[in-house]
C-alpha positions in Angstrom: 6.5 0.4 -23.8 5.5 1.9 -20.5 6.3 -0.9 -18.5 9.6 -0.7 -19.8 10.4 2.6 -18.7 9.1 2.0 -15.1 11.6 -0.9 -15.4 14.3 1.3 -16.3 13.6 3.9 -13.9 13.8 1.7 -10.9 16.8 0.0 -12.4 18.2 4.0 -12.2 17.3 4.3 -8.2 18.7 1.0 -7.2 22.1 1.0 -7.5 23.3 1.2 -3.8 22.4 -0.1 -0.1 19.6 1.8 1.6 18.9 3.1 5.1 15.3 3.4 4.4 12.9 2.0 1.8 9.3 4.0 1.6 6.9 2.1 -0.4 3.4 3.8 -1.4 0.8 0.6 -2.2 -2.8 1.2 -4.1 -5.2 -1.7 -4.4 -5.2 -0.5 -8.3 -3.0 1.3 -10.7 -3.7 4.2 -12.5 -0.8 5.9 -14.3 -2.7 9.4 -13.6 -4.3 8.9 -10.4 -2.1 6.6 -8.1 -0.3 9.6 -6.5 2.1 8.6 -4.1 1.9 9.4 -0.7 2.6 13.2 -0.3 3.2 12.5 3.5 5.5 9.3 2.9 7.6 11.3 0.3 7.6 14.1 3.3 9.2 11.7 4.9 11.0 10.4 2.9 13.2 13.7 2.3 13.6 14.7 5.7 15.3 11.9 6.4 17.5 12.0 3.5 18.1 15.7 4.4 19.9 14.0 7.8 21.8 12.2 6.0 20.1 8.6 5.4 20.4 7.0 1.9 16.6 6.8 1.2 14.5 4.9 -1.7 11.1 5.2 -2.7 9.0 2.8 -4.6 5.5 3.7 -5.5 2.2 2.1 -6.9 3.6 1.8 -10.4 7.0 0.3 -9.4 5.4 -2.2 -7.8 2.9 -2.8 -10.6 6.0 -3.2 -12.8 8.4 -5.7 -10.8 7.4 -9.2 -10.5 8.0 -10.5 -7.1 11.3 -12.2 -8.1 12.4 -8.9 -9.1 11.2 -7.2 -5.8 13.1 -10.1 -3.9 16.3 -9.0 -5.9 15.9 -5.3 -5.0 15.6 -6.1 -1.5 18.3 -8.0 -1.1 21.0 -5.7 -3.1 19.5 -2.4 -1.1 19.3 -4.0 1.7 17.1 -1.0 4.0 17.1 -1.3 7.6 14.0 0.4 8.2 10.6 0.0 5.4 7.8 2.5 5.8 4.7 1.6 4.8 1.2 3.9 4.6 -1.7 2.1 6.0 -5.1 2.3 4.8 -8.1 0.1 5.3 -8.1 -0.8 1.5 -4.1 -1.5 1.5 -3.4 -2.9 4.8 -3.5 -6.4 3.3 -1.5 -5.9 0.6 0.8 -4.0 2.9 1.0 -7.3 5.0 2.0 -9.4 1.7 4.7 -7.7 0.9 6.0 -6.6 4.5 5.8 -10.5 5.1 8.1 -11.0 1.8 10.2 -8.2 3.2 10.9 -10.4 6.2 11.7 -13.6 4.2 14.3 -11.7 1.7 15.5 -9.7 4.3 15.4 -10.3 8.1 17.5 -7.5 9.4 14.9 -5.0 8.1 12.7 -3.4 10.7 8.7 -2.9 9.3 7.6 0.7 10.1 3.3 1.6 9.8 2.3 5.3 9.5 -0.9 6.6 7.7 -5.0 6.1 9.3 -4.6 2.8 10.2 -1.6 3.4 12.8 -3.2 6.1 14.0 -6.3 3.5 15.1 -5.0 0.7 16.4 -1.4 0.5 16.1 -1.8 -2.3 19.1 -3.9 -4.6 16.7 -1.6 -3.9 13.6 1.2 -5.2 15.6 -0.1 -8.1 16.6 1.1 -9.3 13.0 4.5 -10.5 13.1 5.3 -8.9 9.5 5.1 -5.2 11.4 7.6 -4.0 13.8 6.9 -0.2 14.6 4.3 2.3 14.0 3.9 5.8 13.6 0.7 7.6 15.4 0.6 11.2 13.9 3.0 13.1 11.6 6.3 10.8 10.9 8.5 13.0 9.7 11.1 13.5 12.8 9.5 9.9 14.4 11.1 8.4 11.1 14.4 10.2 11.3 14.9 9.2 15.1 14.2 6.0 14.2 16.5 5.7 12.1 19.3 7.7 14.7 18.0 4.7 16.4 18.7 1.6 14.4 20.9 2.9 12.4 23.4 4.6 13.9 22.9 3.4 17.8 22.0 6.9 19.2 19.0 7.5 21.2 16.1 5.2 22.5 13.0 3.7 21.6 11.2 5.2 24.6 12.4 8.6 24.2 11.0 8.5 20.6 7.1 10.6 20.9 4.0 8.8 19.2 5.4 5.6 18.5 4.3 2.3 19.0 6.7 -1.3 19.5 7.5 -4.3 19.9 10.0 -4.7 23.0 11.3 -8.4 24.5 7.4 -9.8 23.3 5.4 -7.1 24.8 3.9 -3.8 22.8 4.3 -0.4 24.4 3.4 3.0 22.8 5.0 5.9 23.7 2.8 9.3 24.2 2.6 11.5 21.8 4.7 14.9 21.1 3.1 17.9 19.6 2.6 18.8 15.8 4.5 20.6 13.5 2.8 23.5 13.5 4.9 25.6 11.3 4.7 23.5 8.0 6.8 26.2 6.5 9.9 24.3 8.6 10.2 21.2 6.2 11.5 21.0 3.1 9.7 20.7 -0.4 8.9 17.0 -1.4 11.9 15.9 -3.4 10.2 14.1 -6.3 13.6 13.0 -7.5 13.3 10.2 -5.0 10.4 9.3 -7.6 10.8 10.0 -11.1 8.7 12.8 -12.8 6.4 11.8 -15.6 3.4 13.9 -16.3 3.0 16.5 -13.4 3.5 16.7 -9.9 1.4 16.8 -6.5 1.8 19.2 -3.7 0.1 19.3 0.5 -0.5 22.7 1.1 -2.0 22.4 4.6 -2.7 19.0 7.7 -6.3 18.3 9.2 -9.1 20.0 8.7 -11.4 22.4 10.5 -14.6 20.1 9.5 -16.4 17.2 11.2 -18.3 15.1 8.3 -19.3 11.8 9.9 -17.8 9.6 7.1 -14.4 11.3 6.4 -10.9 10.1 8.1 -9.5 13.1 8.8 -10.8 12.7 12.5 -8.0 10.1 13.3 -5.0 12.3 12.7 -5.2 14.5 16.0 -4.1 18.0 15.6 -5.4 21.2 14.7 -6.2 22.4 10.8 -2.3 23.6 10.0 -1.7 25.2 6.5 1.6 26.8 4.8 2.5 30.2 3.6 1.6 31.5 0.6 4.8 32.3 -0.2 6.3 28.9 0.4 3.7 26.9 -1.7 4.1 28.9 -4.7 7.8 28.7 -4.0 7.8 25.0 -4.1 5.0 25.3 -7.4 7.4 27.0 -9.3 10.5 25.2 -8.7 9.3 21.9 -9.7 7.7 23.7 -12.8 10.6 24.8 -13.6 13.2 21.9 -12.7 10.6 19.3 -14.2 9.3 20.8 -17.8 5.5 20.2 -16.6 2.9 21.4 -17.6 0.4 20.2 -14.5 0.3 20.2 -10.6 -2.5 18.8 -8.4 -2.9 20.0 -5.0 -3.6 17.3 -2.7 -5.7 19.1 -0.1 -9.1 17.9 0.7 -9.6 21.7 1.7 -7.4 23.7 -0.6 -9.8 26.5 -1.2 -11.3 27.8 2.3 -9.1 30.0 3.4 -10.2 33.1 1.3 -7.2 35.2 2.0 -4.7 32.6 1.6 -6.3 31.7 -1.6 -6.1 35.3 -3.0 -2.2 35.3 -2.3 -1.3 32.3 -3.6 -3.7 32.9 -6.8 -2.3 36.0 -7.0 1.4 34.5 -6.9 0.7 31.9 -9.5 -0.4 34.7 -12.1 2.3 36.8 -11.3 4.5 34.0 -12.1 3.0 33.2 -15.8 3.2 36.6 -16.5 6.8 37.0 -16.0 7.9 33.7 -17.0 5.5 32.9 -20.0 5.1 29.4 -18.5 1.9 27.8 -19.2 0.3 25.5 -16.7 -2.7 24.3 -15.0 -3.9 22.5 -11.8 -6.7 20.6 -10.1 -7.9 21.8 -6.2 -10.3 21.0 -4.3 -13.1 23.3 -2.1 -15.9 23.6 0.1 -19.5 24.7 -1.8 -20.4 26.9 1.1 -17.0 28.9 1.2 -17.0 29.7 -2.7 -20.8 30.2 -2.5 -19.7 32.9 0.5 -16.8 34.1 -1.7 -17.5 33.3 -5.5 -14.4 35.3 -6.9 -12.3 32.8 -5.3 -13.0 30.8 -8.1 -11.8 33.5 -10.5 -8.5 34.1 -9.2 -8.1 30.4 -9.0 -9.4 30.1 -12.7 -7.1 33.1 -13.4 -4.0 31.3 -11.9 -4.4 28.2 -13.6 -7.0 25.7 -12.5 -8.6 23.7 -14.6 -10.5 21.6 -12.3 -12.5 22.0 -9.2 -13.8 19.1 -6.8 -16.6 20.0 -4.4 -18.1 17.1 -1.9 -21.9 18.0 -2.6 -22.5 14.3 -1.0 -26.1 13.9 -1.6 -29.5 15.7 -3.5 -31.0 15.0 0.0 -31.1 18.3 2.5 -31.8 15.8 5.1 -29.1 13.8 4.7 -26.8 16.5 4.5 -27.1 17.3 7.5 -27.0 13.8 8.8 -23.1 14.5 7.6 -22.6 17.3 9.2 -21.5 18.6 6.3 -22.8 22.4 7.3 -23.3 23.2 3.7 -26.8 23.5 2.1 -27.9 22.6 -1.5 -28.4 26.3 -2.7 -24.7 26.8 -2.2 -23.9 23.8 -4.4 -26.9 25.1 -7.0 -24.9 29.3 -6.4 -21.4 27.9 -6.6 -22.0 25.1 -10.2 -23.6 28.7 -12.0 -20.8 30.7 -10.8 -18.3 28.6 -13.2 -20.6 28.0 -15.6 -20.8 31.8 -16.1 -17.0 31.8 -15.5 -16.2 29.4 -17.9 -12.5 27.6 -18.3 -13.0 24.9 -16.0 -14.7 21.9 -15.1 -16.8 21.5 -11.8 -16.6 17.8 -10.2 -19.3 17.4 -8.0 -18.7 14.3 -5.6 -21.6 12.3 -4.4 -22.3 9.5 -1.9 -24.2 6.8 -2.6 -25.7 4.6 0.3 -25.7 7.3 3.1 -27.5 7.7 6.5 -31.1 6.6 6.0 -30.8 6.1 2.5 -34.6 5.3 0.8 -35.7 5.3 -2.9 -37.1 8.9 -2.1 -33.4 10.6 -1.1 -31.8 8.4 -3.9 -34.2 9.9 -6.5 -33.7 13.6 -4.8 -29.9 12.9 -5.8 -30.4 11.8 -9.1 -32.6 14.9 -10.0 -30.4 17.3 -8.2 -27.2 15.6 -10.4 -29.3 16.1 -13.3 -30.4 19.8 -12.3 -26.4 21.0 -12.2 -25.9 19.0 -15.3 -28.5 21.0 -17.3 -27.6 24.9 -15.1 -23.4 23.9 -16.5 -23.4 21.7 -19.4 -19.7 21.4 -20.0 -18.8 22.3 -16.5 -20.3 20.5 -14.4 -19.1 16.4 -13.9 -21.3 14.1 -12.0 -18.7 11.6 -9.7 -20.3 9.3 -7.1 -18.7 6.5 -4.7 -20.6 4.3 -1.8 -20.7 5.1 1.7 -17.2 3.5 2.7 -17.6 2.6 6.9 -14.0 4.0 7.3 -12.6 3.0 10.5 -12.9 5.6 13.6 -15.7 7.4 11.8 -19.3 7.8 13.4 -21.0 5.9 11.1 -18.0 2.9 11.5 -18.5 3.0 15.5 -22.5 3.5 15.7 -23.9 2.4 12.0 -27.4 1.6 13.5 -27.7 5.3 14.3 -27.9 5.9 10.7 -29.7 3.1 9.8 -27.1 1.2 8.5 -25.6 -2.5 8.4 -21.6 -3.1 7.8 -21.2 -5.9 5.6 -17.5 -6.2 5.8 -15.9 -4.5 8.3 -12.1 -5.5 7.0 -12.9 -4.4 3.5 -12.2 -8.1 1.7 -14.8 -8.6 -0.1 -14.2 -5.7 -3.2 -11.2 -4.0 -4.4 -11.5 -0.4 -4.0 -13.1 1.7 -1.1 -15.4 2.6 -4.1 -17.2 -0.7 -3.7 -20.7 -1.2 -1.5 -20.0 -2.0 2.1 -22.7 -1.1 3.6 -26.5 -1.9 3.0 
């Protein structure tokens, strides 16, 4: 049975006392499409790399312990310091079990990173289950932390971007720069997690857009991506070291960057033909950038992917622009008949439901623009929709009645997924 081999995995990774203990939690459980963290696994290898025993524990480990059995990892591992990646749908399971990571083990230091920290990491430790958190990119914050506690070098106010408890009273510290050379870290070790069916890879941080529902404001920092050369690098070893036959690229803009694109595309087919190796992968794009540059869809298609995911938001032009999305419908309609004509893929258009100044007329405009690509790519073309989600630190979240709109839960209680109707 499944659950018995996530059993037996963990059993595999938790033989020894740990430094640090990185756990990735979801509000559900998919065995496809709970990913962990590709930031928190970042993290997670850097600081083995200096020389930190490290554990991971993601969605479906957790899914697969009972809580007695949690309580019996933690106290044979033992970490000193447990990162957690906050979210507005997670924070209070996050909470639960940081709070049960007190109780089994009160040496251990709680340590926030993700949106939320990057928000209000005041607020967050105003809970006594959270020690520390991380505003911006954790991978060197983690690793001092842990020169820190761990080996009594350093100190707390010398460490940049972090936020603490010290003698009852919170202080943040300012915060450093960026990586900006991405190229500098090291691959993602997904030993740390156990290979099953494929693998997921971060190609780039931020994003050059400003679309008035997305949480991409909150990490500060320019729009960063790595070399061509070192993602396909890090593609084909774990190809190769894992047997798999599938990848997903994490990016929410993977294919923008037309030049970038071509390399890596061009990389990936190289690769196939020399080795033989057959695989395929899932990115995502901007409509208006493939509309601009429609082969980049071929040389994707010809390195491998399967899927494609475009945010088409809405049927309404109007609303659209209410996002600040900068993309217009006839790109959607230009890019959908491109791969229909292409063939050997599938086309996931995303759409919003709920927006700015939603009415019976824009709702309608969507469904008949839904149905319109359905009918131009039969086969192709996938319909996927969501509610407006009021994320925190967004425009709509901080002025909703600008867009005619009325938060019903503002702490996201009330439903299970982010997918659920919060506003009205």
């Amino acid at each position: 049975m499944q659950v018995d081999k996530i059993l037996q995995n963990i059993a595999r990774r938790q033989d020894d006392r740990v430094d640090m203990l990185f756990i990735h939690v979801d509000n559900f459980y998919s065995l496809y499409y709970s990913l962990f963290n590709a930031g928190l696994l970042s993290i997670a290898t850097v600081c083995r790399d200096a020389g930190f025993r490290v554990k991971c524990l993601s969605t479906s480990d957790l899914f697969g312990l009972t809580p007695a059995a949690l309580k019996s990892f933690v106290q044979r591992t033992r970490p000193g310091l447990v990162g957690f990646y906050t979210l507005s749908d997670n924070i209070q399971a996050v909470e639960r079990y940081a709070t049960w990571m007190k109780a089994w083990h009160p040496e251990c230091r709680i340590v926030l990173g993700g949106p939320l920290a990057n928000i209000d990491p005041e607020g967050l430790l105003a809970s006594p289950s959270f020690d520390l958190a991380v505003r911006g990119e954790g991978e060197y914050v983690m690793r001092d932390l842990g020169e820190y506690f761990l080996r009594g070098k350093g100190t707390l106010d010398s460490i940049d971007a972090l936020t603490y408890k010290l003698d009852g009273v919170v202080r943040t510290n300012p915060r450093g720069q960026v990586i900006r050379n991405l190229d500098q870290l090291p691959f993602p070790d997904h030993d740390l997690l156990g290979v099953r069916h494929g693998f997921h890879i971060s190609t780039g941080r931020g994003c050059p857009y400003k679309c008035i529902f997305c949480f991409q404001k909150v990490h500060e920092g320019p729009f960063r991506f790595r070399s061509a050369p070192n993602v396909v690098a890090e593609i084909t070893s774990r190809l190769e070291k894992y047997d798999v036959k599938s990848f997903y690229i994490t990016d929410d803009v993977f294919a923008v960057n037309y030049d970038r694109v071509r390399e890596i595309s061009r990389r990936l087919k190289e690769y196939r033909a020399n080795t033989g190796r057959d695989f395929v992968f899932f990115c995502e794009g901007r409509a208006e950038v493939l509309h601009r540059h429609p082969d980049m869809i071929d040389m994707l298609v010809e390195a491998g992917m399967a899927r494609l995911q475009i945010g088409i938001e809405t049927g309404s032009q109007r609303m659209l622009d209410e996002y600040r999305k900068k993309l217009r419908l006839e790109h959607v309609v230009s890019t959908v008949q491109h791969a229909a004509r292409l063939g050997g893929l599938t086309v996931a258009g995303n759409f919003i439901l709920g927006g700015p100044h939603e009415t019976e007329e824009t709702f309608q405009q969507t469904l008949d623009f839904a149905k319109d690509l359905l009918r131009e790519a039969p086969g192709v073309f996938e319909c996927v929709n969501s509610f407006l989600t009021p994320l925190p630190a967004t425009a709509i979240a901080e002025d909703p009645d600008s867009f005619g709109l009325r938060i019903l839960d503002t702490e996201f209680l009330t439903g299970m997924t982010l997918n659920d109707a919060w506003c009205e």
